[in-house]
C-alpha positions in Angstrom: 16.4 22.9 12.4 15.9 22.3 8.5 18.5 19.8 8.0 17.7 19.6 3.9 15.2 20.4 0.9 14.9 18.6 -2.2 12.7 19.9 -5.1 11.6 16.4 -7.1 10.5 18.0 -10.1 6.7 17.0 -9.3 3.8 16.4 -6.7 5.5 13.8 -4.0 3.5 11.3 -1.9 3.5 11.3 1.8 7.3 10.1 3.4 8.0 6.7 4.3 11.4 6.2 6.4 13.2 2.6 6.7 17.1 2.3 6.3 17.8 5.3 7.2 16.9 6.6 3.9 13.4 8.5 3.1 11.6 6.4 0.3 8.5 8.6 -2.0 6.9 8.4 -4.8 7.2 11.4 -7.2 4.6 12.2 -10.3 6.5 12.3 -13.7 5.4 14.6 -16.3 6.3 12.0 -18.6 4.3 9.5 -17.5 3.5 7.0 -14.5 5.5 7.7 -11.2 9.4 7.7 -10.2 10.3 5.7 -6.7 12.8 7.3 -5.3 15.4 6.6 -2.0 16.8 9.7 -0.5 19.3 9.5 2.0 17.7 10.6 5.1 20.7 12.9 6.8 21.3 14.9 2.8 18.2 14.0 1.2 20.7 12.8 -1.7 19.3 10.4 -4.0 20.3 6.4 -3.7 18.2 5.1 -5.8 15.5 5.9 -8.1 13.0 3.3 -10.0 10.6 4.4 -13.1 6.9 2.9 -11.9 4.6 2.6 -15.4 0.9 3.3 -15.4 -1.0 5.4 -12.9 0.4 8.4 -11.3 -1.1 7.1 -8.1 1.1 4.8 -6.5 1.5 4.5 -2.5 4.2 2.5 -0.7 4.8 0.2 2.1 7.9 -1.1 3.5 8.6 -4.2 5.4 11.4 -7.0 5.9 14.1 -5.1 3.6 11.5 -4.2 0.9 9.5 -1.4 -0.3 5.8 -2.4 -1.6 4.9 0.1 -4.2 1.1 -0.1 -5.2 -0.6 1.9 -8.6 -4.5 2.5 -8.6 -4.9 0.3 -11.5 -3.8 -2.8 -9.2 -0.2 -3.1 -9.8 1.6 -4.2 -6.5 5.8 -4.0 -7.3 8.2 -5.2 -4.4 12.0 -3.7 -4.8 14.6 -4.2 -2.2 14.8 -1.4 -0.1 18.9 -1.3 -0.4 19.3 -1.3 -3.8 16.4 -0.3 -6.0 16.6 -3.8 -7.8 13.1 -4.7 -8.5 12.3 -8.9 -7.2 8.3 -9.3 -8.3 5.4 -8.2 -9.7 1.5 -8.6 -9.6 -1.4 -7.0 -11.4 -5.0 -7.6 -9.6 -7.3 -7.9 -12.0 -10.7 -8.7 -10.4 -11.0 -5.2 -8.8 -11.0 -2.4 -10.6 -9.7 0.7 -8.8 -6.8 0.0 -5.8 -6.8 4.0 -4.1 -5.6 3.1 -0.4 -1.7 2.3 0.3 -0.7 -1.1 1.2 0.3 -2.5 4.9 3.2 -4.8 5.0 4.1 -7.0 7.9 5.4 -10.0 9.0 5.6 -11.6 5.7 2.5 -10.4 4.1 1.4 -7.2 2.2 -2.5 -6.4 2.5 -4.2 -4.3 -0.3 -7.6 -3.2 -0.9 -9.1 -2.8 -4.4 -13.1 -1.9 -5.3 -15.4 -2.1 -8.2 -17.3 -4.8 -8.0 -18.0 -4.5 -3.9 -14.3 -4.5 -2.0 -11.8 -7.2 -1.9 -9.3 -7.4 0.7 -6.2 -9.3 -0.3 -3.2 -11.0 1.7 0.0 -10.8 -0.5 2.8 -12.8 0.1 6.1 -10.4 0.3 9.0 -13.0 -1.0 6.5 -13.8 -4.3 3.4 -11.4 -5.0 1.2 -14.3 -4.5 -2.2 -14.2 -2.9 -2.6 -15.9 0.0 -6.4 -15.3 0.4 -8.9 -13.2 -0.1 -12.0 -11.5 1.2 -15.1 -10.4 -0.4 -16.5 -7.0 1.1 -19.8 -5.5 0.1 -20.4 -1.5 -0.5 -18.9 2.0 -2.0 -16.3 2.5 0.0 -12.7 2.0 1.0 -9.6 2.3 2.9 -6.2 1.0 4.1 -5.6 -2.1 6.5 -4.1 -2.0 10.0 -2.1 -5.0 11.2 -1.7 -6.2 14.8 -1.5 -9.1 17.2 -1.7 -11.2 13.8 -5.2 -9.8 12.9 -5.7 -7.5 10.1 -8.4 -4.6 10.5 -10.2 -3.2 7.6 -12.6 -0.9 7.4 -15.0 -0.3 4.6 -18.2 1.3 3.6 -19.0 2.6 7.1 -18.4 -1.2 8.6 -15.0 -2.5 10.4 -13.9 -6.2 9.7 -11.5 -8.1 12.0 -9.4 -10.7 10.2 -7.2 -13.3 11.4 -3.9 -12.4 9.3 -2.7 -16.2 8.4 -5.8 -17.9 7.2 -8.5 -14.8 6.7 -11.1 -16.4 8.3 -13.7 -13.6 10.2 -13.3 -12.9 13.7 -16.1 -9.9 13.7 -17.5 -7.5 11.8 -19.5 -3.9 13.1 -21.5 -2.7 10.5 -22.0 0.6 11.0 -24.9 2.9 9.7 -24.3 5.7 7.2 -25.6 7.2 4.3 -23.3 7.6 1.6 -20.7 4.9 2.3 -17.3 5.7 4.1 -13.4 5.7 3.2 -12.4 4.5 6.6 -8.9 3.6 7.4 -8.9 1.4 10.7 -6.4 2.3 13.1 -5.0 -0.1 16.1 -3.9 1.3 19.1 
């Protein structure tokens, strides 16, 4: 049965649930995006956070925060609670950041293109990198973690990377004609 309905005053991202609250990203006509917590029994609002810049912001959420990411490269953590924003970080050797984040275990993973694709390891208490990887092609998509690897794929190839250090485990470089925006899954 419905249990609620909420009309956010503009186009709303996809759902993320932590907290018991439902957490999305909401378009403002004024500009840049709104965060917003809802509770998740009355869809009543909790908390809600202006995001500057692009209207194209995905989230994550992990260890009591929620990662919210723009297209331009800004990564934002908040605490999940309270709204209350704790860092900051603009990437600014890529270009164009279009897939969501994945947070866990202590690191966020994003994926910005431009000039080839970067893969980056975030740390969630600061916004600092951790490492990087260079990735070669048109394409992009958003990072699965498990068993401390991190699975990316991009530009019709698949990359297995160990999630502490970055170093390679494998890559499958597939064969396509007009690059891919593959999102590796891990069942």
């Amino acid at each position: 049965a419905l249990k609620w309905v909420r009309d956010l005053g503009g186009a709303v991202s996809y759902p993320l649930i932590a907290k018991n609250m439902v957490f999305v990203t909401v378009v403002d006509p004024d500009g840049g995006t709104v965060l917003r917590a809802l509770a998740l029994q009355t869809g009543d609002t909790v908390w809600h956070r202006h995001i500057d810049g692009s209207n194209a912001t995905n989230i994550a959420y992990d260890n009591g925060k929620i990662f919210a990411q723009n297209s331009l490269g800004v990564l934002q953590a908040f605490d999940a609670g309270s709204g209350k924003p704790i860092w900051g970080h603009q990437f600014t050797d890529q270009s164009f950041f279009p897939a969501p984040p994945t947070a866990r275990k202590g690191m966020v993973f994003v994926a910005g293109i431009g000039e080839g694709g970067t893969l980056y390891a975030v740390s969630e208490n600061n916004g600092n990198t951790i490492w990087s990887k260079q990735v070669f092609g048109n394409g992009y998509g958003a990072a699965a973690f498990a068993d401390d690897s991190v699975y990316y794929g991009y530009d019709c190839s698949f990359f297995k990377f160990f999630a502490g250090n970055g170093n390679l485990d494998w890559n499958n470089n597939g064969t396509c004609s007009d690059g891919g925006n593959d999102t590796a899954l891990f069942y």
